[in-house]
Every structure is written in C-alpha cells, then in structure tokens.
RODO-2510 file (C-alpha; in nm, 4 decimals, decimal comma):
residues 186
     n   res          X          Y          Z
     1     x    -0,6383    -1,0642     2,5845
     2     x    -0,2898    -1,1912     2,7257
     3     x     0,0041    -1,0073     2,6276
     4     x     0,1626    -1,2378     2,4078
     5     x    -0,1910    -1,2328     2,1939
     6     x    -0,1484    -0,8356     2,1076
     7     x     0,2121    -0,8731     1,9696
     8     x     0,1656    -1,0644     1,6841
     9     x     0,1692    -0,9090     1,3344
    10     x     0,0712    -1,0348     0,9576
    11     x     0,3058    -0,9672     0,6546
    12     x     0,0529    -0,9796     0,3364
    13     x     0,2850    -1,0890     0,0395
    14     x     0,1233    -1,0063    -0,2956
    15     x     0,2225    -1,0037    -0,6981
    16     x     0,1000    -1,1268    -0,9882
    17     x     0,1677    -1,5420    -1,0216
    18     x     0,5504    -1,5970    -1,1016
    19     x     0,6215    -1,2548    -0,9282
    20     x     0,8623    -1,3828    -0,6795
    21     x     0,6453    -1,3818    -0,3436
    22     x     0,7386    -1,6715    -0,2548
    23     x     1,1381    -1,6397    -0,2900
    24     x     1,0646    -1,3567    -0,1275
    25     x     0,8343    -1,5441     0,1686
    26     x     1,1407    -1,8093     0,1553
    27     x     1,3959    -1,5158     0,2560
    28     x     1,1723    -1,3665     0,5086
    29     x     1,1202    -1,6974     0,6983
    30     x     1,4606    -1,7156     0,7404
    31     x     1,5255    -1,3802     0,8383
    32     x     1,2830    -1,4549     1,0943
    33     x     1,4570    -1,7544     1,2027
    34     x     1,7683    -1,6227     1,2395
    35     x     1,6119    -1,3699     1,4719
    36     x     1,4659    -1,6063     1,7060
    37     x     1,0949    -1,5739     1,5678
    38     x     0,8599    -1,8754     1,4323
    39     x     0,6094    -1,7325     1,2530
    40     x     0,3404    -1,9029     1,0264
    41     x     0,3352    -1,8882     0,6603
    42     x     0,0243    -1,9123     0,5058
    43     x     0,0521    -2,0006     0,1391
    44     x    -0,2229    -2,0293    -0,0741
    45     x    -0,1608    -2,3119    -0,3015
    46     x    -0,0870    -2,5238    -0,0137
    47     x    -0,4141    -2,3896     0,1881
    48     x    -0,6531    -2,4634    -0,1349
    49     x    -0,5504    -2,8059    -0,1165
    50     x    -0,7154    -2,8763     0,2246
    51     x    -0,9679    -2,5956     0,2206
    52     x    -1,0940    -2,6225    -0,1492
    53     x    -1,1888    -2,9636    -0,2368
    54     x    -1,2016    -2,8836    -0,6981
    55     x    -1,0103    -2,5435    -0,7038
    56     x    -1,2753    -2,3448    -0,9183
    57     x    -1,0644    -2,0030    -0,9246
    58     x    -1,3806    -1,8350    -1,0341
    59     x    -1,4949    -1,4899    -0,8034
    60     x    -1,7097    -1,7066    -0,5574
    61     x    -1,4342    -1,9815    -0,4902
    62     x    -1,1773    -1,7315    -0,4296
    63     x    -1,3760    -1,4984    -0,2165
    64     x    -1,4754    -1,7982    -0,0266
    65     x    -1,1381    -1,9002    -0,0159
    66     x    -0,9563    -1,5788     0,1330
    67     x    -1,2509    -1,5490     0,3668
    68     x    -1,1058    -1,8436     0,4766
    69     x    -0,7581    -1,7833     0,4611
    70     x    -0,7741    -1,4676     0,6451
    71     x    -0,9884    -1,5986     0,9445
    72     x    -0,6742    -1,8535     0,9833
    73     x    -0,4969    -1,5698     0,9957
    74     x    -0,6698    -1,3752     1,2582
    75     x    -0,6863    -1,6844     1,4934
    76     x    -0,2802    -1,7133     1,4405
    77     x    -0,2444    -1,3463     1,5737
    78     x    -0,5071    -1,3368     1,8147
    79     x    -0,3113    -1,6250     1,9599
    80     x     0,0439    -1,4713     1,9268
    81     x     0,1665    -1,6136     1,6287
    82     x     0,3220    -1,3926     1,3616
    83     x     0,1681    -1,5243     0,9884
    84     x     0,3339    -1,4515     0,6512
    85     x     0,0430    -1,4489     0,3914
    86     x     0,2106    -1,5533     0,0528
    87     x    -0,0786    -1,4902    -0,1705
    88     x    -0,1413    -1,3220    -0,4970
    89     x    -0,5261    -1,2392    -0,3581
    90     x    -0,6289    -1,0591    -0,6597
    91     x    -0,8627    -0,7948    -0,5055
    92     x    -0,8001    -0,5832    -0,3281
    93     x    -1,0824    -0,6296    -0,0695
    94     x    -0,9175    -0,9698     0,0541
    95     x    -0,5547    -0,8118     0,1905
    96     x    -0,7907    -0,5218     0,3245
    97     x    -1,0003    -0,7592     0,4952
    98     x    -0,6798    -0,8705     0,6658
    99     x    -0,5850    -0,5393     0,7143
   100     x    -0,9074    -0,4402     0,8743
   101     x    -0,9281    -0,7388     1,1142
   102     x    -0,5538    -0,7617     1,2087
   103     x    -0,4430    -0,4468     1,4543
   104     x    -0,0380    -0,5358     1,3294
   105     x    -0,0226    -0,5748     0,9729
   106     x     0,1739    -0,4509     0,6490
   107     x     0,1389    -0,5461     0,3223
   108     x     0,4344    -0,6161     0,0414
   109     x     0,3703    -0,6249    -0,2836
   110     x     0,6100    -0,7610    -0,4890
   111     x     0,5898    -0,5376    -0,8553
   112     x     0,6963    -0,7484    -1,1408
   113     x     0,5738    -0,6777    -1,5294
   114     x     0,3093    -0,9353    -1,6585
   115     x     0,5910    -1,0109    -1,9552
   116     x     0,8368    -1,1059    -1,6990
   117     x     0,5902    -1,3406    -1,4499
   118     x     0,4744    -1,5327    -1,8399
   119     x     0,8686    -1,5563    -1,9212
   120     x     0,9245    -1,7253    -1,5401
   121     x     0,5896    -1,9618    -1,4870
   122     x     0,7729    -2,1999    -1,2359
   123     x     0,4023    -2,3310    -1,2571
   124     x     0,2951    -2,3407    -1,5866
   125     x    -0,0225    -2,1283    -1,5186
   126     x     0,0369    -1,9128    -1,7713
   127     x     0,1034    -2,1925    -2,0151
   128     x    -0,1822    -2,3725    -1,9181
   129     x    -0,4247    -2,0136    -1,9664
   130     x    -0,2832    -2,0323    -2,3319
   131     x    -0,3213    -2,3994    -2,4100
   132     x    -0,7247    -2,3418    -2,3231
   133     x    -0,6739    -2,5281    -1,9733
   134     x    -0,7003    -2,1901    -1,7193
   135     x    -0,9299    -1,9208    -1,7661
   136     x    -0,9239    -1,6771    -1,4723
   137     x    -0,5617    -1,6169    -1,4407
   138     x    -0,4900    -1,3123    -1,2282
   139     x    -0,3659    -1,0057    -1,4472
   140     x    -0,4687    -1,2082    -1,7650
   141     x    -0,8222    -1,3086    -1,7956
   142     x    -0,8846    -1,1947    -1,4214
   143     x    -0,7848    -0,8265    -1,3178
   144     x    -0,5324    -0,8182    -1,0236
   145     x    -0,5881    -0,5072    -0,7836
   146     x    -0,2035    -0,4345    -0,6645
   147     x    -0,2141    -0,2333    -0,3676
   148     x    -0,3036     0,1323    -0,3166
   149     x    -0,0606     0,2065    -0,0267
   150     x     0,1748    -0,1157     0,0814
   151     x     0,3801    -0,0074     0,3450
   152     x     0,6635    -0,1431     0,1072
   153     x     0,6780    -0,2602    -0,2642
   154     x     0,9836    -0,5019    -0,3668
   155     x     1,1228    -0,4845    -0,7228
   156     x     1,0383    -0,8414    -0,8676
   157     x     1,3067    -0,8076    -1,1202
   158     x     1,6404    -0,6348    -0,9650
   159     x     1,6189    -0,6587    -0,5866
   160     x     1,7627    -0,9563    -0,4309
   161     x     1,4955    -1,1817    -0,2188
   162     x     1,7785    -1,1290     0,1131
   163     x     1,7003    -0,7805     0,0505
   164     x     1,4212    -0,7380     0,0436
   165     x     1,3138    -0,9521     0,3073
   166     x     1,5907    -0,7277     0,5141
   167     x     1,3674    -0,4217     0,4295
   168     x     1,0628    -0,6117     0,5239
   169     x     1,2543    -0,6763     0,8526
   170     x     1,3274    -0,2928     0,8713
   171     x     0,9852    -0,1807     0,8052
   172     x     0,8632    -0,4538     1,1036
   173     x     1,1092    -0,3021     1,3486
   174     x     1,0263     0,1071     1,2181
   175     x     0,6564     0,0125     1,3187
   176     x     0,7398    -0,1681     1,6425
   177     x     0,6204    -0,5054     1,5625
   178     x     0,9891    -0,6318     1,6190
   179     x     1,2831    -0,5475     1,8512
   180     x     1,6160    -0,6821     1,8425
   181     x     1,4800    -0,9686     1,6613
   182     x     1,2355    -1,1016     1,8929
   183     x     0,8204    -0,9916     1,9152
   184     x     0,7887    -0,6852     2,1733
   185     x     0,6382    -0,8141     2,5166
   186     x     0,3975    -0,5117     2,6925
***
C-alpha cells in the first residue's frame, strides 16, 4: 500500500433523524477546508438516491444499503481520501462494520432527545410516520442502536455545530490522524 493510502481516516456521524448530523457534517467540512484537507462526505440520503432505486427502509434494504455505503467508504480510504459518513445507520452493526474494516476511524454521535428531533423534522419524516405514510422510522417504529463507546458524543441541543466540529478536529489530531491541519505522511 502507498503511503498516502494508510493516512486516511473515516468520521462516522450518527443521531437519530433531525439530530443535527448534518449541521454538524456542514461545520466539519469546513473545518477541514480551512485546514487544507478535502475529504469525502458520504451522506445517506444523497447515496440512496443512486444506490437504492424505491427506498424500502425495511431491515433488508438498509442492511443492503450500508453494506454498500461502507464499501464506498473503504475504497475512499484505501485510496487516501478522508470520508465523513453522515448517517443515522440505526444498528449498530453498520458503523462497526466501518469500524472493523477501516484501520483510522472514530465515530460521533450526535445525542439529541426523540421530543426534540419530532419538534425540528427539517424533513418531515416524522410527520409523514404520523400521517400513516412512514413506518420504520429510526427511534420510532424502528429501534436506533446509539453507540456503545464513540470516541466523542456532541450535545444535539446546546453545543454549537463550530464546536463541535472543533472537538471532532481535536479528537482527529489526539489520535494522530491529523497534524497541523494536513493528513500525516509516513
């Protein structure tokens, strides 16, 4: 493997829907930017669109889906690009399959109360579950795993997205995955 190939890294960004993963993405690209670092974001509304042709949301579309979504992932990093996965990824098993199959990764999960996602629903997938027209909504009719041990867990309600993307940045420099803003070279 060439050097460049073993210093990429995956951020795993997970909540419930209407959590604030992708503010918090948003922030975090930028943060990257500023540094001097493209990386890829990987969202997963925009990915189902070209990788799932009727969106079922049911336990076999989605673990065909993040099956999916992770091997994208791995090629990224095996090739030296840096992905952001910004991704609610119910289970559990999908962000550890990442997590298994990526040397550099981290996950984030982004804690906000189910009350609090229902009140925001920029998407109107909450509505939609009580108007009859969803039925496998993560954390209402589908159960949403949140992580065991994230190496760091953003307050959905009170912390500031430029925060906590900073603290993501933080974290990515404690472990080595960053230096002075740019991907270490070995």
């Amino acid at each position: 493997m060439e050097p460049k190939a073993r210093d990429a890294f995956a951020v795993w960004v997970t909540g419930l829907p209407a959590s604030g993963k992708s503010t918090l993405v948003t922030s975090l690209k930028a943060q990257f930017a500023d540094r001097g670092i493209d990386v890829a974001v990987l969202e997963s509304d925009a990915l189902r669109q070209i990788l799932t042709v009727r969106p079922q949301y049911d336990e076999q579309e989605r673990e065909t889906f993040y099956r999916q979504m992770v091997y994208i992932g791995i090629l990224l990093t095996q090739h030296g690009i840096p992905v952001i996965f910004d991704a609610t990824a119910n289970r559990r098993r999908y962000r550890d399959q990442a997590r298994s199959q990526i040397p550099r990764f981290i996950e984030v999960y982004v804690d906000c109360p189910l009350e609090i996602c229902i009140a925001r629903d920029p998407k109107g997938i909450y509505r939609k579950a009580r108007e009859g027209g969803a039925d496998t909504v993560p954390g209402l009719q589908s159960a949403y795993e949140p992580p065991e041990k994230p190496e760091l867990v953003v307050d959905g309600i009170q912390e500031r997205p430029e925060t906590a993307a900073g603290r993501v940045m933080t974290k990515l420099t404690e472990k080595g995955y960053i230096v002075d803003g740019e991907r270490i070279h070995r």
